[in-house]
N, C-alpha and C positions, 0 to 999 in steps of 0.2 A: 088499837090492837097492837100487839106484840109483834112486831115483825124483824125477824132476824135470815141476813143473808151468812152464810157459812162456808167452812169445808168440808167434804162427805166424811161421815163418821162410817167406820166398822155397822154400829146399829140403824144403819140408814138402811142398809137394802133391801130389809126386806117390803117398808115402806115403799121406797123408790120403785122397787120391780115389781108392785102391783100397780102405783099410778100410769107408768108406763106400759104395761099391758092393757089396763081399764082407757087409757087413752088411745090405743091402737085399735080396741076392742066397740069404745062408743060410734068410730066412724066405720066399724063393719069394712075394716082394711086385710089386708093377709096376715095370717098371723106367723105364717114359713115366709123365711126370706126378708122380715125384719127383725126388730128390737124383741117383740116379744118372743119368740125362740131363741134369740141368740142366746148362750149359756151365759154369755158374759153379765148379761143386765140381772143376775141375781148375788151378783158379785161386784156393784159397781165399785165400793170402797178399793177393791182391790182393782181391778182394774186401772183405775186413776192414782194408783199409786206409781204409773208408768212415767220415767221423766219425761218434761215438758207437758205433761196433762194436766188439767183440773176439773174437776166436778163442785160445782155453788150450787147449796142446798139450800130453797127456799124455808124457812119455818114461821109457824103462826099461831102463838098461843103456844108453843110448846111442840105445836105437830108440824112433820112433813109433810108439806103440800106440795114438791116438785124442787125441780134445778133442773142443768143444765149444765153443759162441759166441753171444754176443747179436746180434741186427741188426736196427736201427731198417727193417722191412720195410714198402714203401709200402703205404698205404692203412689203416696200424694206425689206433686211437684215439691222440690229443696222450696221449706221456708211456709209450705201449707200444712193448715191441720183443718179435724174436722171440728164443726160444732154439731156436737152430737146430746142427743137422749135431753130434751129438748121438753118438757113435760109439765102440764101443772094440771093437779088434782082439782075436778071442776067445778069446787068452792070457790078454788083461789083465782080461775079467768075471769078476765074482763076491768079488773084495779090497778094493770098498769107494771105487775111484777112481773112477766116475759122479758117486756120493756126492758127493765133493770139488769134482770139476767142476764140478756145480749148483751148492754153494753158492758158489765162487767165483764163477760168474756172477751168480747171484743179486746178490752183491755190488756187485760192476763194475754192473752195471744200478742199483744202485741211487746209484752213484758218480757215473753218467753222468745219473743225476736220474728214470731212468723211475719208474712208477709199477708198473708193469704188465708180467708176460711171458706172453706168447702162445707155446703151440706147438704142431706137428701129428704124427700118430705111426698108427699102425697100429693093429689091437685084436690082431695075431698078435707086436706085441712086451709082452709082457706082463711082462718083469720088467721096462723100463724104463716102461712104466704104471705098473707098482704103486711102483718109484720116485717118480714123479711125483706119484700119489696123496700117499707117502709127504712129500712136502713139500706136500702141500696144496694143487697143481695142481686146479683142478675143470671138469668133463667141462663142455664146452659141446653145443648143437645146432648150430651153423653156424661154420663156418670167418671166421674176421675178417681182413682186411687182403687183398693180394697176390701170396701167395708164388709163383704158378705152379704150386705141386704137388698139381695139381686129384685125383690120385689118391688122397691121403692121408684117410680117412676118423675118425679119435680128433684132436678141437679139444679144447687144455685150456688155462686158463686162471690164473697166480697173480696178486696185490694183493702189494708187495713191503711 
């Protein structure tokens, strides 16, 4: 199969901002006070056109089927960003490309000089927890920075 990792095109969002919703939406999560209300996730090309961001867009066969993105989110500690919007369309879980995704971000973050990735997640997403775990992510008590997504309850933490 055709598998191509990328960077978010203009034509991606509207893709994007419904896997991201459909994925908010299969674990019956909130849908105020995450990703899917946020305005920004219908706009992610633009969005990540913010310095020190990126957004890696999975594709397969031609279609988006998810990504995933770093972004210096106000109010982190100097030298953090978040990993954010963190999604795959749910043809493509379970093959290993999450996997890929993080560590490419992981990278780029570390390219772009952070120290530090911050991110938020649910405790009813549990395979991409135990991913997280799986790279070394560690459970915090409070949420750090500004993200808006007052609803999100699992703050994890990596040292890059």
């Amino acid at each position: 199969m055709n598998t191509l990792y990328r960077s978010i095109k203009p034509s991606d969002n509207i893709a994007l901002a419904s896997i991201i919703r459909s994925g908010i939406e299969a674990f019956n999560l909130p849908t105020v006070g995450t990703a899917h209300s946020d305005p920004t996730t219908d706009h992610l090309f633009q969005l990540f056109s913010t310095p020190s961001s990126y957004y890696i867009v999975l594709e397969i066969a031609g279609e988006v089927m998810g990504g995933c993105g770093i972004y210096p989110t106000n109010g982190l500690p100097n030298k953090h960003a978040e990993l954010v919007r963190f999604f795959l369309d749910k043809k493509a879980q379970g093959y290993g490309y999450g996997k890929i995704l993080i560590q490419q971000c992981e990278e780029l973050a570390k390219q772009f000089g952070y120290t530090h990735l911050y991110l938020e997640s649910f405790p009813e997403m549990e395979a991409a927890i135990h991913l997280y775990k799986k790279f070394n992510y560690k459970l915090l008590e409070n949420p750090l920075g500004n993200t808006g997504h007052y609803s999100c309850n699992v703050y994890m933490l990596k040292g890059l």
